[in-house]
N, C-alpha and C positions, 0 to 999 in steps of 0.2 A: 487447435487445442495444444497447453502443452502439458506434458504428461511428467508427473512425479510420481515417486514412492510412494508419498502417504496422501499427496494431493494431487489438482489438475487444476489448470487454468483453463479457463474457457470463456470466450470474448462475450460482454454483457450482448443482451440483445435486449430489444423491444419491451419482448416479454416479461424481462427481470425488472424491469421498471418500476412495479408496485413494491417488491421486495426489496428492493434496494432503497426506495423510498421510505418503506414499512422501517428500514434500518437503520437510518438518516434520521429517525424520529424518534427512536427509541433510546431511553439515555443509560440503559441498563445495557446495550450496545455499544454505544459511543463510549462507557464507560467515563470515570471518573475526570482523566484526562483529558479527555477532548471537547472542543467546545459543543455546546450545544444549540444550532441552529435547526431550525424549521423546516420543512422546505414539504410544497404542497408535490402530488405527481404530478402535476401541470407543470411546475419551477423545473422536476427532476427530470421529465418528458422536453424540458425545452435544451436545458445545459445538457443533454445527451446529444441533441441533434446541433448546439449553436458549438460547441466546441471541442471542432474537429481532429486538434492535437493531444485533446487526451481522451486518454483509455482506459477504459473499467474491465477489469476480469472477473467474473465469477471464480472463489476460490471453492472445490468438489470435494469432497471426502472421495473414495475410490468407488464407492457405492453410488454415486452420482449426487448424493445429500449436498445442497449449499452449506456452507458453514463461513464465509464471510466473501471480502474482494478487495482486491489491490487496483491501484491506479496509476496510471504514470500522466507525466506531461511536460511541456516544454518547461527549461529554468536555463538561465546565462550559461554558457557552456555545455550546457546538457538537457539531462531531465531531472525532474523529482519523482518519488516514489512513495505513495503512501498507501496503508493497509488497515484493515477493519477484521477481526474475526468476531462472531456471536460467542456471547460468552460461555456458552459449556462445550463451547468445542478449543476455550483456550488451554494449553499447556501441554498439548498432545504434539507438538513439533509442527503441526499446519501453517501455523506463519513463519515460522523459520524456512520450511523449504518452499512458502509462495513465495519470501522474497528471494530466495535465491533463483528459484525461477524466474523468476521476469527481472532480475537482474543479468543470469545468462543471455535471457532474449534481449535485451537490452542493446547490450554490448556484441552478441552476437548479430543483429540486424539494424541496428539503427548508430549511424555515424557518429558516437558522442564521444567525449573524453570524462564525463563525470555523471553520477547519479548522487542526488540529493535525499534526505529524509529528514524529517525534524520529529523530535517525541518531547513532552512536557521530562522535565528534567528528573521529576520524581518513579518516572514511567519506567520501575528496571526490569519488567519484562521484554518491554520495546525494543530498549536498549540492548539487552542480550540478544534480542532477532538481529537487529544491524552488525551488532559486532560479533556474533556465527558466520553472519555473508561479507567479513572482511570490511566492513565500515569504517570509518576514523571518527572519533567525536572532535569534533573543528573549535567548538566553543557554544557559549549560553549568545541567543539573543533575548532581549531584553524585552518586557512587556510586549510581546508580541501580537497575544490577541484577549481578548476578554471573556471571562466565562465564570457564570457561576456566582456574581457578584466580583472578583478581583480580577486583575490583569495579571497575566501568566508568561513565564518566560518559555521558553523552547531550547534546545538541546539541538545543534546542526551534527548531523552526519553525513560523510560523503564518502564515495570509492571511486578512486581515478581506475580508467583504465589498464593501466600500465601495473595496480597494483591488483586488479582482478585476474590479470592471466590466463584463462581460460577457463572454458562450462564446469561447473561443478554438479550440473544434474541433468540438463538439456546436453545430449549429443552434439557435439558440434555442428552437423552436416544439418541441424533440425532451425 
């Protein structure tokens, strides 16, 4: 587990399966920005077990309540980083310190020089979560994915190492 102030990450399991599914399905979830795909608990039961370089955390109120999850995974130099909260647990600071959190872990246990994010360009709450945890906005990609009836651009964010400098809520020794 890692442990925050207002949150906790805690590694998906098994278990969370339906719920994480249940959220995957939900477009009042996914909210406006993000695309909207399908995916049965048999799809979500199999991308848990077939791919092993990435990682789902449960994000926890301090009460142990789920309230969304962050994921990481391999990308060219590094990893990416992307995150989900239920919407009435947005604007309380949860996603600001999940990503900081597993960007501490990040950088503190895993050999990379770069973390990735992408957010739909109109997304400025997102965007204020990235650029709390020291993000850079890199630039728009262009029609990157389809949702909703039109093609959508994406907003790149990234944090080199060198500019993260050390844990901002994880101990170091953790």
């Amino acid at each position: 587990m890692l442990p925050g102030t207002l949150v906790d990450l805690r590694l998906a399991e098994r278990a969370d399966l339906p719920m994480l599914a249940a959220w995957l399905n939900d477009i009042d979830v996914n909210g406006e920005f993000e695309p909207f795909a399908q995916s049965s608990l048999s799809e979500v039961e199999r991308d848990f077990e077939a791919k092993p370089d990435e990682r789902w955390w449960i994000v926890q109120a301090k009460d142990a309540t789920p309230v969304g999850y962050v994921g990481h995974g391999k990308a060219d130099g590094g990893c990416w980083i992307g995150y989900v909260l239920v919407p009435g647990e947005r604007g309380k600071g949860y996603g600001s310190e999940a990503v900081l959190l597993i960007v501490d872990y990040l950088f503190l246990h895993k050999e990379i020089g770069r973390i990735q994010a992408q957010t739909h360009p109109a997304n400025a709450a997102s965007q204020r979560v990235l650029e709390k945890a020291g993000f850079t906005r890199e630039g728009i990609l262009r029609r990157t994915f389809f949702s909703r009836g039109v093609w959508r651009d994406t907003a790149m964010y990234s944090l080199l190492r060198e500019e993260w400098g050390a844990p901002r809520v994880l101990p170091a020794g953790r």
